[in-house]
SEMAR-216592 format. One record per residue: residue in one letter; residue number from 1; x, y, z of N, C-alpha, C in turn. Coordinates in nm, 4 decimals, padded with zeros to 6 digits, always signed. Each point is the difference from the previous one (the first is absolute). Layout:
% residues N
  code  pos      n.c1      n.c2      n.c3     ca.c1     ca.c2     ca.c3      c.c1      c.c2      c.c3
     A  NUM         X         Y         Z         X         Y         Z         X         Y         Z
...
This chain:
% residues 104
  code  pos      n.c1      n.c2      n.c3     ca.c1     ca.c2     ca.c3      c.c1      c.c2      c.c3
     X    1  -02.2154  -01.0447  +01.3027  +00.0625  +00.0578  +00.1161  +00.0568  +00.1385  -00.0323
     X    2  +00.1046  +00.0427  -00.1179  +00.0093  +00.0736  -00.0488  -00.1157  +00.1633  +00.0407
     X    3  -00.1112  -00.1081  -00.0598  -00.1312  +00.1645  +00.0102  +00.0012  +00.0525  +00.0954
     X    4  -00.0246  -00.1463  +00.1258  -00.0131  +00.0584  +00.1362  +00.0963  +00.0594  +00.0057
     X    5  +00.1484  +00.0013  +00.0166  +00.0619  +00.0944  +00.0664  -00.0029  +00.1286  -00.0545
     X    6  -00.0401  -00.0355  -00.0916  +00.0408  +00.1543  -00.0759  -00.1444  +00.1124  -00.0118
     X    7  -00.0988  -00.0615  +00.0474  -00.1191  +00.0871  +00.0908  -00.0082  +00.0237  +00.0751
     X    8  +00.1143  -00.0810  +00.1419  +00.0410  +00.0364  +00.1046  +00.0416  +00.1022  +00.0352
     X    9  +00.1042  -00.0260  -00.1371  +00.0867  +00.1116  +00.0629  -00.0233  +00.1252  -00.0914
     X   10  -00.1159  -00.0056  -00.0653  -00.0184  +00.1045  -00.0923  +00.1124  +00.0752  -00.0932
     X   11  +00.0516  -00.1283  -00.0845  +00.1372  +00.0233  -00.0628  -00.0362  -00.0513  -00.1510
     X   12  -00.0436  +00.0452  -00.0666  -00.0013  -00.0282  -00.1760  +00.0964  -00.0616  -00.0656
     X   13  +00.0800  -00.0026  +00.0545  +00.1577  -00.0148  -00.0744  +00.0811  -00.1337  +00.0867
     X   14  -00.0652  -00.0176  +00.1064  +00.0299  -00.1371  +00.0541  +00.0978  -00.1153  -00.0473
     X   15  -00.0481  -00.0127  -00.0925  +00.0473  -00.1203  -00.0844  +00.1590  +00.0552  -00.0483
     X   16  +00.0273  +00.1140  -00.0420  +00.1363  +00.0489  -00.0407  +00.1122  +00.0008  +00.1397
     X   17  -00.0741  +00.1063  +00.1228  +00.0535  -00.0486  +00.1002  +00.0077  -00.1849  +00.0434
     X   18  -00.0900  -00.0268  +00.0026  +00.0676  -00.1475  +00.0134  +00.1296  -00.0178  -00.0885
     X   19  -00.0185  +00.0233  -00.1402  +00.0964  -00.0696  -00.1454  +00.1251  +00.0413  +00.0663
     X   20  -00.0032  +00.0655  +00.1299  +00.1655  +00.0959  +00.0041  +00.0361  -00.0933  +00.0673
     X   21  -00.0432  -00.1252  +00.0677  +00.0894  -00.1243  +00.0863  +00.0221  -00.1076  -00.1056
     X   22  -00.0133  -00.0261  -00.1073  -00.0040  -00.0881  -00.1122  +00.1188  +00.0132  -00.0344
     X   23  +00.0969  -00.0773  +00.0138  +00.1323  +00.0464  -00.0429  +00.0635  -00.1077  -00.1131
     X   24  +00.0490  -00.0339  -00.0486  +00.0230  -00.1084  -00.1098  +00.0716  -00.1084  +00.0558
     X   25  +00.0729  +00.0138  +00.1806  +00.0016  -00.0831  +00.0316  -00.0855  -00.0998  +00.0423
     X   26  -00.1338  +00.0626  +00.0023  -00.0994  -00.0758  +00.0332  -00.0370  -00.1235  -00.0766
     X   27  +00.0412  -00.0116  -00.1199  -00.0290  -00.0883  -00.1391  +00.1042  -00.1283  +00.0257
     X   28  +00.1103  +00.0010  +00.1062  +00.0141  -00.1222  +00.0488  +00.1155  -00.0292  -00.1002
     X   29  +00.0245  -00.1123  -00.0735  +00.1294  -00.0291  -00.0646  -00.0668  +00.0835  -00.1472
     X   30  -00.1050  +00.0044  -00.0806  -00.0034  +00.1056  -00.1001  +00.0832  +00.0912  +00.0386
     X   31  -00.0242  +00.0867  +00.1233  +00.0753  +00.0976  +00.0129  +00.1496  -00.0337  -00.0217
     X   32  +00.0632  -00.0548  +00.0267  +00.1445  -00.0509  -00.0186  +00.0423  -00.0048  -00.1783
     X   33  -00.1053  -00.0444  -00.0415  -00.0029  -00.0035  -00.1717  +00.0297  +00.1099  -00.0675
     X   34  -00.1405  +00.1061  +00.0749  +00.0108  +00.1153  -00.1080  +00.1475  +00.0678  +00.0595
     X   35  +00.0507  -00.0178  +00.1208  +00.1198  +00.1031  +00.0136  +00.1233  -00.0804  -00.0293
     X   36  -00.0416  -00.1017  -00.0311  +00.1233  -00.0319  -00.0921  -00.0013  -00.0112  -00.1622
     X   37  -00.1007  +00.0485  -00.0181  +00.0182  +00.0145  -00.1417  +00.0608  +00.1019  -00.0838
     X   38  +00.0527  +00.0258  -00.1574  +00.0888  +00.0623  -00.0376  -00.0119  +00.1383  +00.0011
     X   39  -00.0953  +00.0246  +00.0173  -00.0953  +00.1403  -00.0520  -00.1195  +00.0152  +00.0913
     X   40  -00.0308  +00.1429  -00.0421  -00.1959  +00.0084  +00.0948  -00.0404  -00.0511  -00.1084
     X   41  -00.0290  -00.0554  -00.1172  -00.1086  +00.0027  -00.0662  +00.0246  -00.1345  +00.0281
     X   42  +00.0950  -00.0918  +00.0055  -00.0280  -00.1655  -00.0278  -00.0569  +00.0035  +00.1940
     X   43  +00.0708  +00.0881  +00.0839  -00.0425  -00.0410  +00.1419  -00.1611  +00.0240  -00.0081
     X   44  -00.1079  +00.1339  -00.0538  -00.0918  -00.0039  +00.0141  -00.1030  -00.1417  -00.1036
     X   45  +00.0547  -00.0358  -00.0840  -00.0683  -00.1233  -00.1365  +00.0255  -00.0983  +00.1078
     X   46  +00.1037  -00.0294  +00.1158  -00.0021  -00.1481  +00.0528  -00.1053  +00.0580  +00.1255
     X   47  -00.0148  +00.1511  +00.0614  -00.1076  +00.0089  +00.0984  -00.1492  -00.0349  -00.0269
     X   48  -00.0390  +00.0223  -00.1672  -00.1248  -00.0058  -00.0478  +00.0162  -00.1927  +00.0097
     X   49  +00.0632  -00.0226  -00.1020  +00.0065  -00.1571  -00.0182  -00.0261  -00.0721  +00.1151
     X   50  +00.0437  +00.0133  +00.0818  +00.0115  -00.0601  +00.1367  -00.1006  +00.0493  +00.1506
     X   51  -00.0383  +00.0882  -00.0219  -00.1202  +00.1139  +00.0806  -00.1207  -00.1389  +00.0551
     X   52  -00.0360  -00.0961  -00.1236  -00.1052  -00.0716  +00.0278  +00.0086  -00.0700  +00.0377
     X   53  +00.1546  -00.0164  +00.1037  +00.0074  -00.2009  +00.1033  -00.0390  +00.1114  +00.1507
     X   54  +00.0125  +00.1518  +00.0058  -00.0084  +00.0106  +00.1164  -00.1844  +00.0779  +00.0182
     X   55  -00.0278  +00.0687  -00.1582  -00.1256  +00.0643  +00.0305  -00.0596  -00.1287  -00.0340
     X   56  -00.1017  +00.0160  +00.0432  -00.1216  -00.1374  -00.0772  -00.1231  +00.0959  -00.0741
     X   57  -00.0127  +00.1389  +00.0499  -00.1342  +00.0831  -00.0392  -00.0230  +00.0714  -00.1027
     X   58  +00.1273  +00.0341  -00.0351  +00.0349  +00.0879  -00.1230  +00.1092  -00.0429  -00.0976
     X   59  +00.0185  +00.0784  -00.1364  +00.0517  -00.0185  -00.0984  +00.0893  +00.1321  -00.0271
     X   60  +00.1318  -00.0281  -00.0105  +00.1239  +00.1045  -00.0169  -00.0023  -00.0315  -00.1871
     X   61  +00.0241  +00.0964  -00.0133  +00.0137  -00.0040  -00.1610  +00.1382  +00.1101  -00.0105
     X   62  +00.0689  +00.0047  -00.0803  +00.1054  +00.1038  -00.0723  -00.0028  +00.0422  -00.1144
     X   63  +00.0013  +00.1310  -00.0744  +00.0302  -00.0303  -00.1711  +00.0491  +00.1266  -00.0024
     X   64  +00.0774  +00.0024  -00.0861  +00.0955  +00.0771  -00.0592  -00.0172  +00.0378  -00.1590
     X   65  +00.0181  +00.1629  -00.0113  -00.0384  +00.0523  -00.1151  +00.1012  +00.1006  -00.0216
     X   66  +00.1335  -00.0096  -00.0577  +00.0981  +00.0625  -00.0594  +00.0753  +00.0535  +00.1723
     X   67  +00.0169  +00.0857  +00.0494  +00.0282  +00.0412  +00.0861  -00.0782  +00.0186  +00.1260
     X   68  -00.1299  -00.0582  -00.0127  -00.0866  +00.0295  +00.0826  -00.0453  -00.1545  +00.0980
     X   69  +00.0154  -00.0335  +00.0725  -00.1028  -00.1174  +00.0943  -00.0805  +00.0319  +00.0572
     X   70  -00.1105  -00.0896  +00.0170  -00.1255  -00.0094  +00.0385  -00.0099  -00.1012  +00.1296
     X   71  +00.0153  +00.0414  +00.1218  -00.0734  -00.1223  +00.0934  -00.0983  -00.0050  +00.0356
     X   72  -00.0959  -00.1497  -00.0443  -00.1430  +00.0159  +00.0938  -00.0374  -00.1181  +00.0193
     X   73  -00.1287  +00.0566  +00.1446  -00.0166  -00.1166  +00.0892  -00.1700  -00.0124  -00.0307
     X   74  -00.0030  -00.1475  -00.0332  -00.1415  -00.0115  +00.0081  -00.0603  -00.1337  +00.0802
     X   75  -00.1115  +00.0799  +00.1053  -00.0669  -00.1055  +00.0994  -00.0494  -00.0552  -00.0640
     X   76  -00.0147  -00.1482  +00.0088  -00.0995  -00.1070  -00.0725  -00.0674  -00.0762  +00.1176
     X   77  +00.0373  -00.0007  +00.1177  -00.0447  -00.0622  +00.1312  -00.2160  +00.0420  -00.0523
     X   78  -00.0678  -00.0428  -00.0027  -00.1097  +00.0458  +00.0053  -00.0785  +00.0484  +00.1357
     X   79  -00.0817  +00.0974  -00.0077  -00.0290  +00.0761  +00.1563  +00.0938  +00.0704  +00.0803
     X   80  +00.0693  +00.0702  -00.0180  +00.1105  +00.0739  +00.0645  -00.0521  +00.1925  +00.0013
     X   81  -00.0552  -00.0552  +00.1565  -00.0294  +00.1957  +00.0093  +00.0722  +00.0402  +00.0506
     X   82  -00.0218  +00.1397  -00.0788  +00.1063  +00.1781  -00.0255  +00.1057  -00.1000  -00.0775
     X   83  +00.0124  -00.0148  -00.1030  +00.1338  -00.0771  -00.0824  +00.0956  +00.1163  -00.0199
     X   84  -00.0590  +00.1776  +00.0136  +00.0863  +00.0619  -00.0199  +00.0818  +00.0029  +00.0940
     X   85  +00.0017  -00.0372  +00.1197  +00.0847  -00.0123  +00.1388  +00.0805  -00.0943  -00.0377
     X   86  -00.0118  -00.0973  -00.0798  +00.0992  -00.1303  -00.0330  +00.0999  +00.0985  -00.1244
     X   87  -00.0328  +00.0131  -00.0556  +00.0760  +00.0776  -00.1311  +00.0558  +00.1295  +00.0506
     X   88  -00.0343  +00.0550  +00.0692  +00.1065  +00.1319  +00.1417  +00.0716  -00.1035  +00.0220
     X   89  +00.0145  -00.0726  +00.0692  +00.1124  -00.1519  +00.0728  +00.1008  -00.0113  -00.0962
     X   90  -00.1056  -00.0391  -00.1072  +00.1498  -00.0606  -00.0921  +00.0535  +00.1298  -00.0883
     X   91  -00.0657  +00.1042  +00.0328  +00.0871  +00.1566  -00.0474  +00.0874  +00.0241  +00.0864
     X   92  -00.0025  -00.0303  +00.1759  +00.0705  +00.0869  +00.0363  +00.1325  -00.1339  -00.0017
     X   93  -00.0017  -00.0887  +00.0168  +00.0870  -00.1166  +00.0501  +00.1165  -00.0201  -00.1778
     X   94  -00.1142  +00.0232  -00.0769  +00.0689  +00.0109  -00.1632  +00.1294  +00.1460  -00.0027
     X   95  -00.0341  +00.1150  +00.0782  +00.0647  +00.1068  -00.0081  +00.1518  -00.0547  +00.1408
     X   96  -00.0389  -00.0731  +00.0474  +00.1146  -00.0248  +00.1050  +00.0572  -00.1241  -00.0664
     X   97  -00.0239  -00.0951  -00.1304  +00.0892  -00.0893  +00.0107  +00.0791  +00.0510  -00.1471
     X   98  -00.0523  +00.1237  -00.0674  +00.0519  +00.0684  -00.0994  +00.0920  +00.1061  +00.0479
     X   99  -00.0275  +00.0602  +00.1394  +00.1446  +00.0753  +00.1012  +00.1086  -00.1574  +00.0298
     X  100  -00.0814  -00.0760  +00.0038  +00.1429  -00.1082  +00.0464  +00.0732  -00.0505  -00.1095
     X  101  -00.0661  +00.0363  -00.1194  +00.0952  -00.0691  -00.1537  +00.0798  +00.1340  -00.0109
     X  102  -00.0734  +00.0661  +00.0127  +00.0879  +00.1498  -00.0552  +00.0488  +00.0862  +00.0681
     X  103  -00.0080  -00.0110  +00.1048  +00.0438  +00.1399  +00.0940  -00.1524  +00.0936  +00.0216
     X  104  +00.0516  +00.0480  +00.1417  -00.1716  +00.1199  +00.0135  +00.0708  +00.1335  -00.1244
């Protein structure tokens, strides 16, 4: 569905505009978890941990290398066309629940 709209509307970037309604309240009581947790880093480790009771298609991973983190999302759903429209989604919705841990 994704493709279609986004040939519709002749918009490349589709998927990011969508990611901008993804808000971390969307994640339901997770969401309640990560904003109560002590820190962003333990709130984002319980968003990855927990990501897979609400996605079923993809895989959140985290890792951390001295000062640096890494988030990434990988589709495993098999047959999923334009997957780059899915990975815009979880870029733009990832950048709004990282304004809600931290401030814009």
């Amino acid at each position: 569905m994704f493709g279609i709209c986004s040939d519709r509307v002749g918009c490349e970037h589709f998927g990011i505009l969508l990611g901008k309604y993804a808000t971390l309240e969307s994640f339901g009581i997770i969401a309640d978890m990560v904003k109560s947790a002590a820190d962003v880093r333990s709130g984002v480790r319980l968003l990855g941990r927990y990501l897979t009771l609400s996605d079923g298609g993809g895989l959140a991973t985290i890792s951390e290398d001295g000062q640096i983190a890494e988030w990434s999302y990988a589709l495993y759903e098999p047959g999923v066309e334009r997957p780059e429209l899915v990975y815009d989604l979880c870029l733009g919705g990832l950048m709004n629940i990282m304004q809600a841990l931290c401030g814009k």
